[in-house]
VOGU-3710 file (C-alpha; in Angstrom, 3 decimals, decimal comma):
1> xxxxxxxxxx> 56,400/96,086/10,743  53,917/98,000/8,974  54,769/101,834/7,815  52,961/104,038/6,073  53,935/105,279/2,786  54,742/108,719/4,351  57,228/107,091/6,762  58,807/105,360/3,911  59,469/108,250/2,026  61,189/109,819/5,170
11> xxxxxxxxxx> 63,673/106,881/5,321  64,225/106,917/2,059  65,008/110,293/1,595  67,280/110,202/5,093  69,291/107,238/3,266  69,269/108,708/-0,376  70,778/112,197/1,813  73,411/109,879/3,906  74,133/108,801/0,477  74,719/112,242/-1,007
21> xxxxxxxxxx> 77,291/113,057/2,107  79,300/110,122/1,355  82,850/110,922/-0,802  83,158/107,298/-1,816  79,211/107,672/-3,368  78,882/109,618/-6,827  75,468/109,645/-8,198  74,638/108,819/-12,213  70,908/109,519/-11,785  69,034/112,480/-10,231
31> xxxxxxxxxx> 68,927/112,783/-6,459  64,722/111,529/-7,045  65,533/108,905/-8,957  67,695/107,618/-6,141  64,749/108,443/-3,986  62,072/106,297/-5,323  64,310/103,149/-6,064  65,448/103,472/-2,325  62,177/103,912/-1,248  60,968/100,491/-3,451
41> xxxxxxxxxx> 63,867/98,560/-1,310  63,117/99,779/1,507  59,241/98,849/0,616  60,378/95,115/-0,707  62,328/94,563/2,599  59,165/95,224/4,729  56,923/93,181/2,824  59,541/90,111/3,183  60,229/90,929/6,892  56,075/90,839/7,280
51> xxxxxxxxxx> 55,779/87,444/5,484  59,139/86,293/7,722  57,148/87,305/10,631  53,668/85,523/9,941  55,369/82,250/8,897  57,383/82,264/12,367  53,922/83,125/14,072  52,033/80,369/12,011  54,675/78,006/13,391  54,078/78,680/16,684
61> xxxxxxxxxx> 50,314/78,260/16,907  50,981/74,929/15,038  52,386/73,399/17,883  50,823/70,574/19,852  50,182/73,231/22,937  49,598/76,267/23,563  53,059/78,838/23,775  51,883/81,999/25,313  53,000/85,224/23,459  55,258/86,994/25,692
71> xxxxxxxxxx> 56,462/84,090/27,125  60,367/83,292/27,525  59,881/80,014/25,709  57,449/82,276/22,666  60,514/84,434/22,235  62,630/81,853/22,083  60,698/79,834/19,348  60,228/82,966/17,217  63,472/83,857/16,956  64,385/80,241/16,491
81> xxxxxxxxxx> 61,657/80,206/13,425  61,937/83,707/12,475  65,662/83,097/11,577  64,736/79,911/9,561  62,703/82,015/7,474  65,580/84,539/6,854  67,843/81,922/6,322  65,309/80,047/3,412  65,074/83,425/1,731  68,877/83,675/1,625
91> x> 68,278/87,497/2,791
//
């Protein structure tokens, strides 16, 4: 899923904020700080989940016929794929 950097920040900020609310949480940087290394997970996860999602795709239009997108049996092989990816990344 593709965000823009704008949206990013919004999450990121959202989660660094849950963060602040939380009594088990005590921050040893400033509430930025926080920010931006949130919002560089947040960024990392995204780029894996994209690269998870075009391997799953590639795998799919490598097969012998064609698998309709949309299709019962399309969903079934991405998932199928899309958690072997996961699973090979250890994530």
């Amino acid at each position: 899923m593709r965000l823009s950097r704008d949206k990013v920040n919004v999450l990121a900020r959202a989660v660094a904020d849950a963060l602040k609310q939380m009594d088990e949480v005590d921050f040893i940087e400033d509430p930025n700080t926080i920010r931006q290394e949130t919002r560089k997970y947040l960024e990392e996860l995204l780029n894996h989940e994209e690269r998870i999602d075009q391997a799953a795709r590639q795998k799919i239009e490598s097969q012998k016929r064609t698998i309709l997108e949309g299709s019962q049996e399309w969903d079934i092989l991405y998932r199928k794929y899309y958690n072997e990816e996961v699973k090979k990344l250890g994530i």
